[in-house]
N, C-alpha and C positions, 0 to 999 in steps of 0.2 A: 708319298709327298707330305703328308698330315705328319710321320713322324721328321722327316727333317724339318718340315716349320717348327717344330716342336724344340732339336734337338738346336736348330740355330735362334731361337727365341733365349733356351736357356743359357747359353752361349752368350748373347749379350747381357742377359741379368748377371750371369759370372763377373764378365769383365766391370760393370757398373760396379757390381758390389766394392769390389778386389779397388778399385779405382778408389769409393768410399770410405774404404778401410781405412786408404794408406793416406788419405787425406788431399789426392792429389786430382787438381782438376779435371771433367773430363773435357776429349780434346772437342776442341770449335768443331763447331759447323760452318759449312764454305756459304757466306752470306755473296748469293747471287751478284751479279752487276748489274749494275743501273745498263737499258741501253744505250745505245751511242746515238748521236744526234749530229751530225756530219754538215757543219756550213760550209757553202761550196762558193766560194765569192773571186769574181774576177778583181784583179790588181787594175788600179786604172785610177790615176788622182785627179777625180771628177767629184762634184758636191754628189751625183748620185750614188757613187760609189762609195764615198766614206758615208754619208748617211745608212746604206742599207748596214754596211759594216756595223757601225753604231747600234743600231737597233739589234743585231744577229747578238752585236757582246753584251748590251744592258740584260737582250736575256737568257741568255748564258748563266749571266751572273744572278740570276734572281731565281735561277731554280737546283734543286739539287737532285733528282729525280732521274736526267738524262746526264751520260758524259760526251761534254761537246767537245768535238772537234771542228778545228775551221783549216781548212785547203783550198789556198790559192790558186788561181790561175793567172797564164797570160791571155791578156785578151785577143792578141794580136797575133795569136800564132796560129798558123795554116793548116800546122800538121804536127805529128808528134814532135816534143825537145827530148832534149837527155840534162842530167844534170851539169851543171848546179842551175842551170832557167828552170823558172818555174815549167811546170807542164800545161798542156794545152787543156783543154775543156772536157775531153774526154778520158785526157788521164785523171783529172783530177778526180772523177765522177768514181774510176776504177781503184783509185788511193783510196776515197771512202769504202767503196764497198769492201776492199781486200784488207782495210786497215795494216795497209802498210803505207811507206813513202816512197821517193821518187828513185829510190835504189831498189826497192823492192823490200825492205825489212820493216820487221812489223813496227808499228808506231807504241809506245808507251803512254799511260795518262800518268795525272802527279801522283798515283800511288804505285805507281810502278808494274802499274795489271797492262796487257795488252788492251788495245784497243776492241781489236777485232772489227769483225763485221760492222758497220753503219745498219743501226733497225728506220732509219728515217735520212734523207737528204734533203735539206732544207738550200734552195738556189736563188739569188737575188740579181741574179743580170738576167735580162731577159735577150740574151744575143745567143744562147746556147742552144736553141730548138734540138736541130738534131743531135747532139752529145745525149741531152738527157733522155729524150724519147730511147736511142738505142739503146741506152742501160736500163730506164724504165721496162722494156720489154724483154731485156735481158734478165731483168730480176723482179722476176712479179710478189718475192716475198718483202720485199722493201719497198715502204712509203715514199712516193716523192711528192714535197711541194715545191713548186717553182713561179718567178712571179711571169706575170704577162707574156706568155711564151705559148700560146694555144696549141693545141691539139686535138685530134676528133675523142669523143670518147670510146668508140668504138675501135679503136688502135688497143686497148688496153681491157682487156675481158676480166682481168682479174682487179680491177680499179682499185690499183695501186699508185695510181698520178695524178696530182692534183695541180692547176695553174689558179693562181688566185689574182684579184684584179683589184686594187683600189679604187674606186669610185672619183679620180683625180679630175672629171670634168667638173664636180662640182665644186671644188677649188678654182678652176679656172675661169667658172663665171663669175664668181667672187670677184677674183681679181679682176674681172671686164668690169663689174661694178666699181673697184676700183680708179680704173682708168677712166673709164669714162666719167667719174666728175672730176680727177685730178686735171684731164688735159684743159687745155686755155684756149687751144688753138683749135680744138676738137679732130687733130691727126694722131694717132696712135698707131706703134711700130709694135710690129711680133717679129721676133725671130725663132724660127722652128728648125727642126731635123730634116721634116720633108713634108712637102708641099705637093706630090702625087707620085706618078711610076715616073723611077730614073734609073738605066741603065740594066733592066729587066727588070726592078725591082718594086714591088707594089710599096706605098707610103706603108708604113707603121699606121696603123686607123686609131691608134688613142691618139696620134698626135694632128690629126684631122679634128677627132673629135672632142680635143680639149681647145680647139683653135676656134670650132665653131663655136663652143660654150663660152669661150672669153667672148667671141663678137653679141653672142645674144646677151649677155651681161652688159658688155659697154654700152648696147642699143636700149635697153632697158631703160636706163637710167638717162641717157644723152642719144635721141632718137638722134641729131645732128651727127655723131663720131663718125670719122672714118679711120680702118682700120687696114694697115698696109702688111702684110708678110712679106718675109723675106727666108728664102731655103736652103741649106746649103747640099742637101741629098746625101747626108750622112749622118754618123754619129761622130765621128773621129773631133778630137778636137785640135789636134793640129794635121799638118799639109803630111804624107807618109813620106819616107819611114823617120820614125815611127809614127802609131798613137801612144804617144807618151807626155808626159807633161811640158809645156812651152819656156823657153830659160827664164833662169829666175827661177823655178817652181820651188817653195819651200813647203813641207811636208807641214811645219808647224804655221805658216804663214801664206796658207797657198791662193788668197787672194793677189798678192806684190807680184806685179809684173815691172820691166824694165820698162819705164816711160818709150823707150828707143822702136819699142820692139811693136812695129804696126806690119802693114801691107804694101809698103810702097817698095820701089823694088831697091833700092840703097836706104843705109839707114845708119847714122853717125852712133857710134855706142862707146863706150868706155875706152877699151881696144882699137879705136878706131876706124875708119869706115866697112861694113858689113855689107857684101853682096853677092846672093846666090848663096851656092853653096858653104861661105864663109860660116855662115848662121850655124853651121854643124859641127866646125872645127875650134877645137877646145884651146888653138892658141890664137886663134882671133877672137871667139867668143868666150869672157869667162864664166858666163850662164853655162856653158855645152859641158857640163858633167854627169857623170854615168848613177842611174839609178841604183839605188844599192843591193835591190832585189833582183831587177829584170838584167841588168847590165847595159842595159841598151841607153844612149845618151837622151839625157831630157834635152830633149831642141826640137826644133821642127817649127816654122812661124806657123802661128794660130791659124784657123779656118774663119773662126769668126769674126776678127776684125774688119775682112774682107765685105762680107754680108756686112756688116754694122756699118760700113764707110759707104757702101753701095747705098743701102737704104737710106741714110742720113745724106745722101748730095741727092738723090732722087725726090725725097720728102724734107725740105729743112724745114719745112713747119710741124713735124713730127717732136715733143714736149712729152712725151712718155712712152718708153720703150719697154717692153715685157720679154722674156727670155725662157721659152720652153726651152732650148737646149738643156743639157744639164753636163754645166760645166761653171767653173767658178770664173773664166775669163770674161765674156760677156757685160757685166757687171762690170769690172776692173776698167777694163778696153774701153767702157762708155764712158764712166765717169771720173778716169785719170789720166787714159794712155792714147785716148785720139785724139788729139790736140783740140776738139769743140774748146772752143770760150766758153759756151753754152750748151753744155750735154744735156739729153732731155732725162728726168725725173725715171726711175730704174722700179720695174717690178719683178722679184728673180721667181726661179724656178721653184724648188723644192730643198728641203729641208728637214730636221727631226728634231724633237727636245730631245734626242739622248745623245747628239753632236757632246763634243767634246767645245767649252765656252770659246774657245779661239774660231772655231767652227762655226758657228753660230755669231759671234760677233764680225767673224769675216763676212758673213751675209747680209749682217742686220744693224752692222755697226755707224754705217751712213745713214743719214738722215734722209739722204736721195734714193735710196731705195725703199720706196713705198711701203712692201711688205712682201710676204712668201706665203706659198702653201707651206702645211705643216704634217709633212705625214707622222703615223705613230702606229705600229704594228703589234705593238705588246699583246693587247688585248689577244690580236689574230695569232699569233704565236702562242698564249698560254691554251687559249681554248685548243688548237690545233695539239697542242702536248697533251694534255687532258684527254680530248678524243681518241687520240692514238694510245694511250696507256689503260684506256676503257674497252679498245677495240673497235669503239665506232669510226675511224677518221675511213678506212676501206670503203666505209658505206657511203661515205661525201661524193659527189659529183664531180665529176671530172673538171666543168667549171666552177669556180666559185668567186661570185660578184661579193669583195666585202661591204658587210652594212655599216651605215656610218657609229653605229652605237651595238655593239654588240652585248645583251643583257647577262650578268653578273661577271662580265670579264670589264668593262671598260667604266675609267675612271678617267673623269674630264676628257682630255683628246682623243679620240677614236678612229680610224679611217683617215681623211682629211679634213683639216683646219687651218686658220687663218692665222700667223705668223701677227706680231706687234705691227700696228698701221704707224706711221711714221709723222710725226711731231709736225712734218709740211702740211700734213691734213685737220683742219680748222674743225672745231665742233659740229658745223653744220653738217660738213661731209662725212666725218665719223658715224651721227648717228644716222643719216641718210645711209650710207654703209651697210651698217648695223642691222636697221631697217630693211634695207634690200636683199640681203644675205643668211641670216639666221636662220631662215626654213632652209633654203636649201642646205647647210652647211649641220643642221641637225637630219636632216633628212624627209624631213616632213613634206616639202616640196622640191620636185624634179625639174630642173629648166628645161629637160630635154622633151619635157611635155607642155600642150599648149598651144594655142595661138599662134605664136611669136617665132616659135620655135616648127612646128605643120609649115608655114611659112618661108624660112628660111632654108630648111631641111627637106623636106618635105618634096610631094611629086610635080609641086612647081618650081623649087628650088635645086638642092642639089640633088636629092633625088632617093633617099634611102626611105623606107618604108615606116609609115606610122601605123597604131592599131588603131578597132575603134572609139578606142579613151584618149586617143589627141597624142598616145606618147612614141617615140621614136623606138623601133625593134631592138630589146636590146641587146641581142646579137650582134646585129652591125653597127651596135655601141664601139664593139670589141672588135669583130673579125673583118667589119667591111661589107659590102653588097656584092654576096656571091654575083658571079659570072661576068661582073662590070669589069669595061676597060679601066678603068681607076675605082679599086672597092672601097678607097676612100676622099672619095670629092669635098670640098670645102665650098661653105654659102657663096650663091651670087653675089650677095651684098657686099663682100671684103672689096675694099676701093680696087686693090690691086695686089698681084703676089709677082715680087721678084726671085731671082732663081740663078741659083750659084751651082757651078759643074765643073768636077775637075776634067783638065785638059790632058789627057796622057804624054799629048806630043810635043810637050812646053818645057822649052830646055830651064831647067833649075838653077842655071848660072846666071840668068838675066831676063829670066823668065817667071812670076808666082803663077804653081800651075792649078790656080782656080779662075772660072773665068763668071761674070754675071749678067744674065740679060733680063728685060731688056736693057 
C-alpha cells in the first residue's frame, strides 16, 4: 500500500511538473455549489401572499451563499395537476426536493449547473400542514421552515422542521390602540377569517388571538369602545370556484375593483346587467378573464363585501373598520365600492417594506386607512441561513416564537411593526399612540400579560390558562386550549360577533351562496 502511495504521489508530481514546463495551466478544481434554498409559495393574489413573496426575493437577492429557487403552487387544488397548472402543495414540496419541474426534468440555475436536491425549504403559506409534514418525514436530511403551520415536535425525531411564528398579536393591540382613539362613536368593526368551529373545523387561534389583542388595545386607551366582529369562516376571498382573484383584479394595481361589483344579487356593470352565474362568463363580464398562470378565470364575487355590508347595516354607528382578513379587497370594498356616503376610517391587515412601492401605496396610499402592521422577516431569514450553514438550525426547536428584535441580525424593523399613522390622526393621538405602544411593539412589554388582560382572557373570561406572572400560556397563544369545544374562544367583552356561512344548497343564478346571521 505504502509503495503505491508512493508510486501515485509521484505520479502527480510528474504531471505538475510536465504541466510547469510547457507553461500550461493546471486544470480547475470543481469549486463546490452553494446549496439550494427552495421557496415554496402558494399563487394566490392576496396582500398576504405577495408580501411573504416580497420578503422570500429581497432575500434571495441579498445573499449569495445559497442558490434559491422558488415553486409555486396552486392553492386551490385537491389533489394532484398535470401540466401546464401549477402543481398542488405536495408536488411542489417533491419539485424541490427532486430538483426537477413539473415534467419531471431536472431544473437548471443561471449558470447552467443543475439544481439538484433543495438542502433547505423555506414555506410561507401556512395552509399546507399535511404536504409538508409528509415530506418533512419523508426527508429527515432536509431542513424545513415553515410559517404558522404547527406540529408536535415529537413527529420529527431527527428535527428537521421548524414552524416559526411572528409575534403578530402585538401589532394587533397596536392597532386597538389605534382605533380606540380614532373612533367618535366609540363602535369598532373587525372583520376576521373566523370567529370559532365551522364546519368541523377549529378557528385558526392566531386569528382569535390577534382579535382579542386588538380589543385589550382599544380598551386600554377608550374603556367606553365597543368592538363588533364579523366572520366569514374561511380564508377564500372570493365565493368558489375559484379562489382566485375578484374581476378587475390587476396584478400591477390590485387594489381597483369595479365600483359594480358588491353582494346584492343583480348588479348594473359595463356589459350590462349581471346575474348569478353571468359574473363568470367572459362575454357578459369583461372583468372574467383567465389568469395567466393558473388558467382559471379571475371572477367569482368577493366574500367579503357580504360580511362588510352585514356588519355596517347591523352597526352604522360603527366609524372604523379593521381587516384581519388578508386580502386587498376589504379596504377597497369599504372605502369605494359599497356605495356608504360615509365609510368608516379603514385599518388594514399586514404588510412589508420590501412590497414592491405600487404595493405599499395600494395599502397606505389613502389617508382613510389609519395604518398596517408591518412585518419584516429579513433579520429571521439571514439568521435562520447562518444557522443552517454553521450546522446549528437542526438543534432549533420544533417551535419558534420570533423575538421582536433579534441581536446582530436586525436593523430598524424586526418581527412586527407599525406601518405610517395617517394624516386623520392629530398630534395628540399620535403621541398618545406612541406612548401606548412602544413597549409592546419593542418587546419590552406583553399585552397578553396583566390585569387587563387575566381579565378578559383569563378563567373568568374566555377561559385559556395564565401562569403565576399574570401572563397567558404561550401555547395557546398559538395552538389553542387543548381538549376545549372551541380551542380558540374570543373575550366576553366583544359587544357582539356576526357570522357568515356558506349555503351549499343556494342556487348561484339568483342565489349568493353566503348567508349571515344573526
Amino acid at each position: 500500500m505504502a509503495n503505491r502511495q508512493c508510486r501515485d504521489g509521484m505520479g502527480l508530481a510528474a504531471v505538475v511538473a510536465a504541466f510547469w514546463l510547457i507553461g500550461a495551466p493546471l486544470p480547475a478544481q470543481a469549486v463546490p455549489l452553494a446549496p439550494v434554498w427552495c421557496n415554496v409559495a402558494g399563487r394566490a393574489q392576496s396582500n398576504f401572499a405577495r408580501m411573504n413573496l416580497s420578503e422570500q426575493q429581497a432575500f434571495a437577492a441579498s445573499r449569495s451563499d445559497f442558490r434559491f429557487r422558488l415553486v409555486q403552487y396552486d392553492t386551490q387544488a385537491t389533489g394532484p395537476t398535470v401540466p401546464p397548472s401549477l402543481p398542488n402543495a405536495a408536488q411542489a414540496y417533491q419539485q424541490c426536493i427532486d430538483g426537477v419541474d413539473s415534467l419531471g426534468q431536472p431544473v437548471l440555475d443561471a449558470t447552467g449547473a443543475a439544481y439538484g436536491a433543495a438542502k433547505l425549504l423555506f414555506e410561507a403559506t401556512s395552509s399546507t400542514r399535511a404536504a409538508w409534514v409528509a415530506a418533512a418525514l419523508a426527508h429527515p436530511e432536509i431542513q424545513f421552515l415553515v410559517y404558522r403551520s404547527p406540529a408536535p415536535a415529537t413527529l420529527f425525531p431527527q428535527n428537521n422542521a421548524h414552524w416559526y411564528l411572528p409575534q403578530e398579536y402585538r401589532g394587533w393591540y397596536a392597532k386597538g390602540v389605534v382605533a380606540g382613539l380614532a373612533t367618535r362613536s366609540n363602535t369598532v368593526g373587525l372583520l376576521m377569517n373566523f370567529d370559532g368551529p365551522a364546519a368541523g373545523q377549529a378557528a385558526p387561534v392566531q386569528d382569535a388571538t390577534n382579535a382579542n389583542a386588538f380589543l385589550l388595545g382599544a380598551r386600554s386607551v377608550n374603556p367606553d369602545v365597543q368592538v363588533v366582529t364579523v366572520a366569514n369562516q374561511t380564508f377564500a376571498a372570493t365565493v368558489q370556484p375559484p379562489n382566485n382573484p375578484w374581476p378587475g383584479f390587476s396584478s400591477s394595481t390590485p387594489w381597483v375593483i369595479p365600483t359594480y361589483l358588491n353582494c346584492r344579487a343583480t348588479e348594473q356593470t359595463p356589459a350590462g346587467l349581471l346575474t348569478g352565474r353571468d359574473i363568470f362568463d367572459p362575454a357578459k363580464n369583461p372583468d372574467a378573464t383567465a389568469d395567466p398562470v393558473t388558467g382559471r378565470l379571475r371572477n367569482g364575487p368577493p366574500i367579503d363585501c357580504l360580511a362588510i355590508d352585514r356588519l355596517m347595516a347591523a352597526y352604522p354607528a360603527i366609524d372604523v373598520l379593521a381587516g384581519i382578513r388578508a386580502s386587498f379587497l376589504p379596504q377597497v370594498y369599504t372605502l369605494t365600492a359599497s356605495g356608504n356616503p360615509n365609510p368608516p376610517l379603514f385599518i388594514e391587515s399586514a404588510m412589508s417594506n420590501t412590497m414592491a412601492a405600487g404595493d405599499i401605496d395600494g395599502f397606505l396610499g389613502d389617508p382613510r386607512v389609519l395604518t398596517a402592521s408591518v412585518f419584516d422577516f429579513q433579520a429571521f431569514l439571514h439568521q435562520s441561513a447562518d444557522r443552517f450553514l454553521g450546522g446549528q438550525l437542526a438543534t432549533d426547536p420544533v417551535q419558534q416564537v420570533l423575538p421582536q428584535r433579534i441581536p446582530g441580525y436586525s436593523h430598524g424593523v424586526s418581527g412586527i411593526e407599525m406601518a405610517r399613522l395617517s394624516d386623520r390622526l392629530d398630534a395628540v393621538q399620535r403621541a398618545l399612540i406612541n406612548a401606548n405602544t412602544v413597549t409592546v411593539l419593542l418587546g419590552v412589554h406583553d399585552p397578553l400579560c396583566g390585569a387587563q388582560a387575566m381579565q378578559y382572557l383569563g378563567a373568568g373570561g374566555a377561559g385559556y390558562t395564565f401562569d403565576a406572572g399574570g401572563c397567558m400560556d404561550p401555547n395557546e397563544r398559538y395552538t389553542g386550549i387543548a381538549g376545549a369545544a372551541n380551542a380558540a374562544p374570543l373575550a366576553p367583552q366583544f359587544t357582539a360577533h356576526l357570522r357568515c356561512i356558506p349555503v351549499p344548497a343556494a342556487d348561484p343564478v339568483t342565489q349568493y351562496p353566503w348567508r349571515c346571521a344573526p
